[in-house]
Every structure is written in structure tokens, then in C-alpha cells.
C-alpha positions in Angstrom: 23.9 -119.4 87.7 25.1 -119.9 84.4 28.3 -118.3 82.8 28.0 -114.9 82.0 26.8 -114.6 78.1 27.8 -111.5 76.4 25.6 -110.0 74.4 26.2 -107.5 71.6 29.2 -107.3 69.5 31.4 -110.4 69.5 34.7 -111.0 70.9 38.2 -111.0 69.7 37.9 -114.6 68.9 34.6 -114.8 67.1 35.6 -111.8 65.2 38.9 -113.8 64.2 36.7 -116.6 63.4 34.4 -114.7 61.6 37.5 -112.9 59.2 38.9 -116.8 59.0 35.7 -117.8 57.4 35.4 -114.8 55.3 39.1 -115.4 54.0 38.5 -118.5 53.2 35.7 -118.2 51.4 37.5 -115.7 49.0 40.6 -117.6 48.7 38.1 -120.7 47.5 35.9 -118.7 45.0 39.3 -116.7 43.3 40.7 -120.1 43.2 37.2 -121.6 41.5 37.2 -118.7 39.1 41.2 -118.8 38.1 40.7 -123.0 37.5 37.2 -121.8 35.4 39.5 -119.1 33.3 42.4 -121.2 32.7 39.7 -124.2 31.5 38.5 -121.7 29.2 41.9 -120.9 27.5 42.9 -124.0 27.1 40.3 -125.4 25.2 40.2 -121.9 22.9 44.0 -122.8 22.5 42.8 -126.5 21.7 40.2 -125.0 19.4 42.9 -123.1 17.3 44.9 -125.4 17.4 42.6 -127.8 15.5 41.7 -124.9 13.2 45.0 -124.3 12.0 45.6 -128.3 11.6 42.5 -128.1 9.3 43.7 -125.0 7.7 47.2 -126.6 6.7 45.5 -129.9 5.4 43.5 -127.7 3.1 46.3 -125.9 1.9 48.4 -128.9 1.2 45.6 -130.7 -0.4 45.4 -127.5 -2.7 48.9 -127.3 -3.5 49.0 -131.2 -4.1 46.0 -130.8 -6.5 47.7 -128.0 -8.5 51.2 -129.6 -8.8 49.0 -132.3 -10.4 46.8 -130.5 -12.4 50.1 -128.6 -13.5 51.7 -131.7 -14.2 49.3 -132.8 -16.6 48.0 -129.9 -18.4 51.4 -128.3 -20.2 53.5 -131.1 -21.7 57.3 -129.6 -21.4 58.5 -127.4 -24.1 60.7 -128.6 -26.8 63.8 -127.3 -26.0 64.7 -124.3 -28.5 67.5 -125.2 -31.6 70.5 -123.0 -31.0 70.4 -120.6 -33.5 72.3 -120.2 -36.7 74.6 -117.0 -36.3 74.3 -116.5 -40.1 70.7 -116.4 -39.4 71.1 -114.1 -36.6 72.9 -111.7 -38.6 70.8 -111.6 -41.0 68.3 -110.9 -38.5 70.3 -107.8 -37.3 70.5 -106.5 -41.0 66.7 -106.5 -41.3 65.9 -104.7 -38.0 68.3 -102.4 -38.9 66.8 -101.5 -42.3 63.3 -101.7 -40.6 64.6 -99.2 -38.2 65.7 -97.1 -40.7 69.4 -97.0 -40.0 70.1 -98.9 -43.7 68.8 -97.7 -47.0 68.1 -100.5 -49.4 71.0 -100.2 -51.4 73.3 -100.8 -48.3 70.9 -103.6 -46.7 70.8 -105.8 -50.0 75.1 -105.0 -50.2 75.4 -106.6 -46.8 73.1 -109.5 -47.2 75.1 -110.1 -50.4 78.3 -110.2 -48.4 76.9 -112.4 -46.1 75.7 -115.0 -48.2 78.9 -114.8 -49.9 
């Protein structure tokens, strides 16, 4: 007679078996899916990465491009004489008989003293 087959639900050991299996298969498909995710972000990181490199070459090329233009389009200012103090004061004594402050009488008395 042959061994004695059980039939219906399975023993301790295919039921071990059967969880080992099932285990495994999850452990290899979170695995699969983690490797998949972690793929993905690097090559988005990769991605900005170049963006920004192209980003910073524009900008520098810009900034290169208006130094030049810069360079060429004002030529540098003369610098300014210094001024004359007797010039300067004369200056004063006509803003303040524009403003008001000296009558014309008093404004052509100090110019006179000034000149000498």
C-alpha cells in the first residue's frame, strides 16, 4: 500500500514553504521597485544638474557680453577740473539773490568785494 497522502489543507511544512515563497517574492519585488525609484532620482538629479550647468553658461555668457558691450559703448569721463573757489563763491552769491535772500544792491556790493 502506498504512504498515506493527506488530503485537504497542507501541513506545517508546506504551509512554511508556502509563506517562504510568498516572503520572498515580496522582499524581491519591494527590492525591484526601490532599485526602479532610486534610478529615477538619480537621473532627475542628473537632469538638473545639467540644467543648471546650462543655466550658469548662459548667464556668464550674458554678463561677459555686457561687460563688453559696456566697455565699448561709454568712453570714460574726463575727469572734472577742481573748481575755482572764487568761482564757487560767486556761485553762492547768485543762488542767494536768485533765492531771494540778497536784493541787488547787496548782491552787486558783494560781487564787487569779491573781485576786488
Amino acid at each position: 500500500m502506498p504512504p498515506f497522502r493527506r488530503m485537504g489543507r497542507p501541513g506545517l511544512i508546506g504551509t512554511a514553504a508556502r509563506t517562504a515563497v510568498i516572503a520572498g517574492t515580496a522582499s524581491a519585488t519591494v527590492g525591484a521597485v526601490n532599485r526602479h525609484q532610486a534610478n529615477k532620482q538619480a537621473e532627475s538629479y542628473e537632469q538638473q544638474q545639467y540644467e543648471a550647468q546650462q543655466q550658469q553658461a548662459a548667464l556668464d555668457e550674458a554678463a561677459r557680453q555686457a561687460v563688453a558691450q559696456a566697455q565699448y559703448a561709454a568712453p570714460p569721463a574726463p575727469a572734472a577740473a577742481p573748481e575755482d573757489p572764487l568761482i564757487a563763491k560767486l556761485k553762492q552769491l547768485a543762488d542767494l539773490h536768485a533765492a531771494g535772500v540778497l536784493d541787488d544792491a547787496e548782491f552787486a556790493s558783494a560781487k564787487a568785494k569779491l573781485l576786488g
